[in-house]
N, C-alpha and C positions, 0 to 999 in steps of 0.2 A: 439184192433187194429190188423190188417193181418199182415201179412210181408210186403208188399208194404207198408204201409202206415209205418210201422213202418222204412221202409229204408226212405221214403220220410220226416219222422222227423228226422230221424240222417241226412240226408243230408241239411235240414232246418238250425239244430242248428253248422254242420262244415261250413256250408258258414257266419252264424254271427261270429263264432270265427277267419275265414280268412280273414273278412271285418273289425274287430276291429284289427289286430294284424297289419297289416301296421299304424293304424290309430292311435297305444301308440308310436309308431316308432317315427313317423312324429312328435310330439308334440315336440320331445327331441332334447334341445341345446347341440346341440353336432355336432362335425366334419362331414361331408357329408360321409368321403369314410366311418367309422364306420358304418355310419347308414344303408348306402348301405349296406356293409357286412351283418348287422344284417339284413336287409330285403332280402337279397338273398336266406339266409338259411333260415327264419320263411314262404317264399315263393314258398319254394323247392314241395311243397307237403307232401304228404303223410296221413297215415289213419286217424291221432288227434284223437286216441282212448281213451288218456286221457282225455282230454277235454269232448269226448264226453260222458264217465264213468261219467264224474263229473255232467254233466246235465244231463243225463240219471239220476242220481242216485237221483238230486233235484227232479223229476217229480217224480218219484218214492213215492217221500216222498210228493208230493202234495204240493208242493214251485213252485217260480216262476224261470224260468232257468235263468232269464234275470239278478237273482242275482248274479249268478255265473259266467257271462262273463269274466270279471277281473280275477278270481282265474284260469279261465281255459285256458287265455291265459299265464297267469305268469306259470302254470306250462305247456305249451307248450314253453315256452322262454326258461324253464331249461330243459326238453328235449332237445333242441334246440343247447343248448352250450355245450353240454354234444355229441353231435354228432359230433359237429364241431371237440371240442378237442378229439373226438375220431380217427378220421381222419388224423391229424396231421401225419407227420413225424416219430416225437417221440412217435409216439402213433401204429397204426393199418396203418398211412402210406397209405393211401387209398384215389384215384383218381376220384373214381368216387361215388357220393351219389342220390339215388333218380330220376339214370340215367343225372345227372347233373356233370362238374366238382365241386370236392369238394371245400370250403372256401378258405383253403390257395392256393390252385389251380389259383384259380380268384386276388384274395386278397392281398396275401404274408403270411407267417405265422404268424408274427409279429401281421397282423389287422387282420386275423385271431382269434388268441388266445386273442386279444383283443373284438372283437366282443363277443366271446363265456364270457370273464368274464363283460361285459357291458349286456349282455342280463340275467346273472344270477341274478347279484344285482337288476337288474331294476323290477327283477317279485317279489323281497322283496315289495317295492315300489306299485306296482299297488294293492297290498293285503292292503297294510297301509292306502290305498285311495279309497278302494272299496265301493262300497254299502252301505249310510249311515243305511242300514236295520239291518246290521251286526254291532252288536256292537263292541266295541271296546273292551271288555276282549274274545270277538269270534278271531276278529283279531288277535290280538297277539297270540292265540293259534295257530291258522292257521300259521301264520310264525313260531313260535317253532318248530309243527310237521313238518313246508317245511323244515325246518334245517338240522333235522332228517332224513329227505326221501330223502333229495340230499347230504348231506356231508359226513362224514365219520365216523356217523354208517349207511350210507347208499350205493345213489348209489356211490359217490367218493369210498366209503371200496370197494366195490364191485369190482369197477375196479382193483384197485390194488391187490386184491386175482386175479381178471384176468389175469393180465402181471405176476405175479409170477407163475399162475399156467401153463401157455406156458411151452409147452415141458415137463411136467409132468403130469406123467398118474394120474387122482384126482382119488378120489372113490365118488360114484354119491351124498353119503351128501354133500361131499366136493363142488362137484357144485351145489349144488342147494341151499350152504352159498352162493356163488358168484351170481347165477341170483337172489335169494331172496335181493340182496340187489342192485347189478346193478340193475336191471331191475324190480324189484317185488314192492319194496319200493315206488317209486315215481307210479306206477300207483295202488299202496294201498292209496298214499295217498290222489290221484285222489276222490275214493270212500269215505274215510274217512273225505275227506274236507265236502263234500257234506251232508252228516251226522252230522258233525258237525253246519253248518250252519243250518241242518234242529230241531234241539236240539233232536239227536236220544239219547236215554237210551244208558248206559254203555253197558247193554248186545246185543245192535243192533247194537252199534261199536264194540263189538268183534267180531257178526257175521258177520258183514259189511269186518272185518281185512281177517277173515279166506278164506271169500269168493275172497276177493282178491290178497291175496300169491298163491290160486291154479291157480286164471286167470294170476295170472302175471308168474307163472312156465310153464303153458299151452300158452302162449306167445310166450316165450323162448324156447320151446319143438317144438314151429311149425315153428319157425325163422331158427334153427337147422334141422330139415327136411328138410325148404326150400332153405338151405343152397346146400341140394342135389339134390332134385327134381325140383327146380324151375328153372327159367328161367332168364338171366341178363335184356332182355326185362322185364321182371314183376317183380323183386325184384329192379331194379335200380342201380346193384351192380353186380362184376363178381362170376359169382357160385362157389364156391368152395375154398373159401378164407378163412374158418375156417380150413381147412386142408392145405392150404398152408400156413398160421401164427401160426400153431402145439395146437390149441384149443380145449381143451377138449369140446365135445360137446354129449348133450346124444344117438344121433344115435350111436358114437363112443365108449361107453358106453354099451349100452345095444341095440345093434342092430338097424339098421332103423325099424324092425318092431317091438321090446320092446319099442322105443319112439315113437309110435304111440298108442301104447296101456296104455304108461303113460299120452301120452294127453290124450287120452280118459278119464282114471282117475282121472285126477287134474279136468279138465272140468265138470264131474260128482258131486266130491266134493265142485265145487265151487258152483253150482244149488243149491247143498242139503243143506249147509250155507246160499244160499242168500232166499230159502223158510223158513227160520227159522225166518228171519227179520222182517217177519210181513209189508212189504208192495207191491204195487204193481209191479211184476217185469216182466214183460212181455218185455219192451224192453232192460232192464238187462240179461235175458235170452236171448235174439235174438245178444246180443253181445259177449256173450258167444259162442252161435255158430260161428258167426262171426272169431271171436280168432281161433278157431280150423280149419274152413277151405280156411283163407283167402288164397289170390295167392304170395303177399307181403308183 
């Protein structure tokens, strides 16, 4: 596949995960303005780079992506509630997402923080009722690992090494414990699900793992750049908001141009893991690049 065609299949597989993600909404008895909320923010936009790691990664493996609809919306749902409550008041306090007003903006905070904890539970759920292809001791692994990849040894630890580390100068392990679990965790576990469902070898889940801490560091490396360089038109958000909330972030660290040459290097390492895997990675590589020079 060229690049075109390979955009033209990521763009394929984010409009089925945007077309099912209203459509687990709507099934659920539950109060109108909840549901609202939850379909405001699963509606907001944005890249669904997890989602589309997770099908990128079944093709890869020579499965059908159509298995992984369900998993890849549930872990869009906990992206999802994880943004909301980051937005909050008590949280990052932040008005605008995605160029949109935030949740409790529209909402109140209240249906807010309720949306964000109805959207978390709910993607336990859609994994319990997925694809009878996937068995049932796959299942339950798969919610294990999601447990892991959003709670607290994950992204919830994550945050909280976050709000602690405000206003204290870290040292760059120090951050890169904080986005390895905010941020690294749940799009490892993207890749990992996918793996899992395809019955990769132990050692192609390791390399599947390593390749995905450096994309999920090279993530968080380019987020932080574009914290500086971008623009509130193309991030959705006002520029410069990691220095007005006292964030340690790696330009601030090691220069804007030593975190450019750390993306560089997570991004290299994570090619050099994911050629070890033994399958086909061409559109894994082209998301790679992706990471590194998106605008948002």
């Amino acid at each position: 596949m060229n690049g075109k065609e390979i955009a033209h299949y990521l763009s394929e597989q984010k409009q089925k995960v945007e077309q099912a993600l209203p459509l687990y909404i709507e099934r659920l008895q539950a109060p109108k303005v909840l549901k609202e909320a939850m379909n405001y923010s699963l509606e907001a936009g944005g890249k669904r780079i997890r989602p589309l790691l997770l099908l990128s990664t079944l093709k890869a493996f020579k499965q059908d992506e159509e298995m992984g609809i369900s998993v890849a919306c549930a872990i869009e749902m906990i992206h999802t509630y994880s943004l909301i409550h980051d937005d909050l008041p008590s949280m990052d306090n932040d008005h605008l997402r995605r160029g949109k007003p935030t949740n409790h903006v529209v909402f109140g905070e209240a249906n807010a923080i309720l949306a964000g904890d109805a959207l978390l539970t709910y993607s336990f759920q859609l994994i319990s009722e997925m694809d009878n292809r996937v068995p049932a001791t796959t299942k339950l692994a798969l919610i294990t690992e999601l447990v892991k990849a959003a709670g607290a040894e994950g992204m919830v630890g994550g945050q909280v090494a976050d709000i602690e580390g405000e206003g204290v100068v870290l040292s760059l392990t120090e951050l890169e414990y904080i986005h390895n679990h905010k941020t690294g965790k749940l799009l490892a576990y993207s890749i990992l699900a996918a793996g899992m469902m395809s019955n990769a070898s132990k050692e192609q889940l390791q390399k599947l793992e390593q390749f995905a801490l450096h994309l999920g560091l090279a993530f968080q490396i380019r987020d932080d750049i574009l914290d500086i360089e971008g623009t509130e038109e193309a991030i959705g958000k006002p520029v410069g908001s990691d220095t007005i909330n006292e964030k340690n972030t790696y330009p601030s660290l090691l220069t804007l141009e030593g975190a450019k040459d750390k993306l560089a290097s997570h991004i290299h390492e994570a090619k050099k893991n994911l050629y070890s895997v033994g399958i086909d990675t061409e559109i894994l590589e082209y998301l790679c690049d992706l990471v590194a020079s998106r605008k948002n």
